[in-house]
N, C-alpha and C positions, 0 to 999 in steps of 0.2 A: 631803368626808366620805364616808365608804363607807357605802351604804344596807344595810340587814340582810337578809338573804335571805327572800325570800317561803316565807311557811308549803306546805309539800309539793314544794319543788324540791327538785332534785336534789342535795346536796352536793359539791362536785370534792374527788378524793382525793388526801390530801400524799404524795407520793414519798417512797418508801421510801429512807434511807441506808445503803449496805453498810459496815462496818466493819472486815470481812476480806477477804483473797481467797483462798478454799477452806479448809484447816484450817489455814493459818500466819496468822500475825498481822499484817496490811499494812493500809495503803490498797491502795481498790479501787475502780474507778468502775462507772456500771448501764451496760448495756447499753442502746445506742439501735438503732431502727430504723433502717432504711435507707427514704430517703422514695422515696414510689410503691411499696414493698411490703409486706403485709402479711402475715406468718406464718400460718396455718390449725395449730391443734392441735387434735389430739381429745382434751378432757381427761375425756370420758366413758372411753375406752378404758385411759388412762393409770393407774395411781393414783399417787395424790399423796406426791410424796417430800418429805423435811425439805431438800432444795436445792433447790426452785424458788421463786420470788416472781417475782410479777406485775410486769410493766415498766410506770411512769407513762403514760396516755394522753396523747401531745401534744394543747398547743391546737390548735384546729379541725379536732380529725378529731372530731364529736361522732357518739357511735352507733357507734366504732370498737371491735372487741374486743381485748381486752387479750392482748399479748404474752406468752406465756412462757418467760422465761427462765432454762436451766438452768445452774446453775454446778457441775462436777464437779470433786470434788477430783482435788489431783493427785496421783499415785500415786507411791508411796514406793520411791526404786532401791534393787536388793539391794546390801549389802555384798559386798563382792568380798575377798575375804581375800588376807593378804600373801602374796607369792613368797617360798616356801622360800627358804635363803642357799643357794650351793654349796658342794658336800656332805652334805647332808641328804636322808635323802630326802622328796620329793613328796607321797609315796601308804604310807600304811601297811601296812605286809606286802608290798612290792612291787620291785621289784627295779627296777632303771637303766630296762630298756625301758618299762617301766609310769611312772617318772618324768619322763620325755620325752616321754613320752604325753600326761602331766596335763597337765604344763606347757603343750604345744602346744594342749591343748584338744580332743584326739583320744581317745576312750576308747580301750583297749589290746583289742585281739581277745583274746576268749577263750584257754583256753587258755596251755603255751609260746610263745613270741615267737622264730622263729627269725631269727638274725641273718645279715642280707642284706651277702657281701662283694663290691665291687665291682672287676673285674679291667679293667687297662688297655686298651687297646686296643690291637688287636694289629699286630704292624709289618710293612710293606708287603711282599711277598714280593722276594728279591733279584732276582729275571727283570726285575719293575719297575721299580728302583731304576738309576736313572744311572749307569753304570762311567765314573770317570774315568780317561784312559791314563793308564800309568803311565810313569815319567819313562824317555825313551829310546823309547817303545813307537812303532811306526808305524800312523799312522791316517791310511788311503787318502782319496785326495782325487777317484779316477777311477773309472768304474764299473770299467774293468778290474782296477783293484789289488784295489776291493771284491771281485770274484767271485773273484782270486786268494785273499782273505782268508779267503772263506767257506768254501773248500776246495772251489768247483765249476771251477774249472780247476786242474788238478792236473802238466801236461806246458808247457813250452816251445812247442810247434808248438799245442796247443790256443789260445793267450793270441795267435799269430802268424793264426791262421785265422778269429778271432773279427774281424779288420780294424779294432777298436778301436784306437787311435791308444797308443803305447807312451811314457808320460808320468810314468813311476817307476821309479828304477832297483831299485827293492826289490822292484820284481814278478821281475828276474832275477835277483835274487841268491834269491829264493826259490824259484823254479822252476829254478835252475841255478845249486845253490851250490858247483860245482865248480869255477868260472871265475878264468882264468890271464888275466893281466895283462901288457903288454909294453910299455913307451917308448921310441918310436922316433924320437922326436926332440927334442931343447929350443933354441929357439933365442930367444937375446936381441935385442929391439925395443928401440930409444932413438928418442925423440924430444925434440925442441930445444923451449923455449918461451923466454918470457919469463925467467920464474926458473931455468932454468940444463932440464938433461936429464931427463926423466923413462925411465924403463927399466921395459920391461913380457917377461914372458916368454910364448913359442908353445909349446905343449905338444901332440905329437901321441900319440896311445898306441893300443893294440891290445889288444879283449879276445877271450876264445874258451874253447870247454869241451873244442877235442883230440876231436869229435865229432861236428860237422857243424854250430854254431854259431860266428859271430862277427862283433867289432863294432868300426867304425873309427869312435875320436871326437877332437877337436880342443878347447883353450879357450888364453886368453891369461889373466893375471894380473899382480898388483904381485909376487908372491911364488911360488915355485916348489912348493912342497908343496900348497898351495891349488890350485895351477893343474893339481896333476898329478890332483889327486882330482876336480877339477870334470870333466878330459877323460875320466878313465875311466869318469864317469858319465853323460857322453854318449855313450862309447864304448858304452854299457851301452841306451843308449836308439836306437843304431843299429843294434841286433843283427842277423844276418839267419840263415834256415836253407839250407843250401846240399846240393846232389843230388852223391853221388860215385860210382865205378865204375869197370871194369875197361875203359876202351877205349881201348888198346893191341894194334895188331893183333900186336905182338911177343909178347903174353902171353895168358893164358887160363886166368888162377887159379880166374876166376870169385870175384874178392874186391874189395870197395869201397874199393881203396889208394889210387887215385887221381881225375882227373878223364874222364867220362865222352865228351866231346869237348872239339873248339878252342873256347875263350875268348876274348874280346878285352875291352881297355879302356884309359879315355885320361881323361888330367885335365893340361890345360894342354897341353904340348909334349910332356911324358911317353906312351906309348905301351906296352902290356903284353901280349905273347902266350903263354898258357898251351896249351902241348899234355900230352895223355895220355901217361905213361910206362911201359915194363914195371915189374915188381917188380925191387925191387935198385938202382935208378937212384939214389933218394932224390929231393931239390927240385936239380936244376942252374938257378936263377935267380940272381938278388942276395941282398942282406941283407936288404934291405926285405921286399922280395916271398917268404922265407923266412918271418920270423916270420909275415906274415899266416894263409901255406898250413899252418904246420906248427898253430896256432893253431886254423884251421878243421877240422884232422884231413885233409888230403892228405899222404900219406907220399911221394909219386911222381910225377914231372911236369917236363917241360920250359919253359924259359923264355925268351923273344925281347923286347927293350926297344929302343923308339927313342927319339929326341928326348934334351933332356934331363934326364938320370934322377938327377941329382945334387941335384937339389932335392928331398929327401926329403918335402916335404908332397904334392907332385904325384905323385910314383913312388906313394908309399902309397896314395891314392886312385885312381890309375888301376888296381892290383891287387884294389882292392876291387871296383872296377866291375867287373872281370871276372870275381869271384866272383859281384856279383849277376844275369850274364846266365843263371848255372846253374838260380838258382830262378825265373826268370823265361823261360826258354826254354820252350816246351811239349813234350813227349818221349812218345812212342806206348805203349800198352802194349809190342808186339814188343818195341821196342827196350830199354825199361826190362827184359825176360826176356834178350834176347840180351846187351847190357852190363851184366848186374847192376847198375843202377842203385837207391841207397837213398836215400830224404831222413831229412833231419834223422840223430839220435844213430840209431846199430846198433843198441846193447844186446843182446841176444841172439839176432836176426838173425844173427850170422854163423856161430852151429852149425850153423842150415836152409844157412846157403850151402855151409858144406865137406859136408853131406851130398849 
């Protein structure tokens, strides 16, 4: 049986029931301490609002002060009103920029709203821009054809001087698109195999500009038109520049008709001697040894051949040797004034000569 409280104790006080949580209608449970700590309020400082109540003192904290606990309501969110439909506008009085405005949540600046247009960007100048050749076009592969291209050698003997190795025929056809062409031989190659003959053609040709250039080239082929182009463009890749002049003690034009001394050359059993002619003589050589001279621009000259010369691939090169002992000979000033001696093309050189 529970004994009844002695007269002048202390009464324990019954816990308060919460009924709401804040101004809506719910259950709501009290707030408990957190044990080992005690809140401190100054409720002298405070004044007393209609939301705070006293939290139950737990058993055996006796002599402990009572917690207070605030409950604030919770605060009401604003209406947020509907999104205009499109088409409508946003903002009363207000034009598109102003509506875009609202919408985004941006107030509109003061004032007109000048409309900002935005321009592409702009395209890459053409200097930048990749040039693809165009079909047929030639794109140098050597520096020489490159400096041919870029217009810094601009002569034949320039592109010869520079000692660069001559590895496109398009550097001569550009620098000497005057050039005369001569086949001077075809002969047909068979060979035996297994499956029956194969037949190849030897093409030899001759090119020249009639000027103090020219070139002796060679190829074989399955087919004759192939093979004549392929040699003329080795022909083209053996060009050489050659020294002419008047030394003939018969004559005394003082004009580059012919060759300025004895020549020799040999290729195989073939044998070639060129001497100097007066004026009027013309080429007294061969066939062979004709084309070559008239080709390189010798108008005058004698000719001596041993061995034998009927094998026209050997004759032709032994002629050409001896055209190249001219630019390869070394020749004094004196004598380059006393034989009029000129390299490479005249061009207008021979006005200064007849003067």
């Amino acid at each position: 049986m529970e004994q009844p409280p002695e007269e002048g104790a202390e009464q324990p006080k019954e816990p308060v029931k919460k009924t709401g949580k804040g101004s809506r209608g719910g259950k709501g449970k009290a707030a408990k301490p957190k044990a080992g700590k005690k809140p401190v309020v100054d409720k002298s400082e405070e004044p007393e609002e209609p939301g705070k109540e006293e939290a139950p003192q737990p058993e055996g904290a006796a002599g402990a002060e009572t917690a207070a606990v605030e409950v604030e309501p919770k605060p009401a969110q604003p209406e947020v009103p509907d999104k205009p439909a499109e088409g409508e506008g946003a903002v009363e009085g207000g034009g598109p920029a102003e509506a875009e405005a609202a919408e985004e949540g941006v107030p509109p600046p003061p004032g007109e709203v000048e409309e900002v247009v935005l321009e592409p960007p702009a395209e890459p100048p053409a200097a930048y821009a990749p040039r693809k050749p165009e079909k047929g076009e030639w794109v140098p592969k050597t520096r020489l054809g490159r400096m041919v291209k870029d217009g810094k050698i601009t002569t034949m003997a320039e592109a010869l001087r520079t000692g660069y190795p001559l590895r496109e025929p398009e550097v001569v056809d550009i620098l000497l698109p005057e050039l005369d062409d001569e086949v001077l031989d075809v002969n047909m190659v068979q060979r035996m195999t297994d499956s029956g003959r194969r037949v190849r053609f030897a093409i030899v040709t001759v090119v020249g500009n009639t000027d103090g250039y020219v070139g002796l080239g060679k190829a074989t082929g399955k087919e004759v038109g192939p093979a004549i182009r392929k040699s003329i463009d080795n022909a083209k890749l053996n060009i050489i520049e050659i020294k002419r002049g008047c030394g003939s003690w018969e004559c005394g034009c003082g004009q580059p008709h012919s060759i300025p001394f004895v020549i020799k050359g040999k290729s195989g059993s073939a044998e070639v001697t060129f001497k100097p002619a007066p004026r009027g003589i013309s080429l007294a050589v061969g066939d062979v040894a004709k084309h070559i001279l008239r080709l390189a621009g010798v108008n005058d000259a004698w000719g001596f051949t041993a061995g034998k010369t009927r094998t026209t691939v050997n004759y032709a090169k032994a002629a050409f040797e001896a055209l190249k002992m001219i630019s390869e000979m070394r020749v004094m000033p004196e004598q380059e004034q006393r034989l009029h001696i000129h390299t490479g093309s005249i061009g207008t050189q021979e006005e200064g000569v007849d003067e």
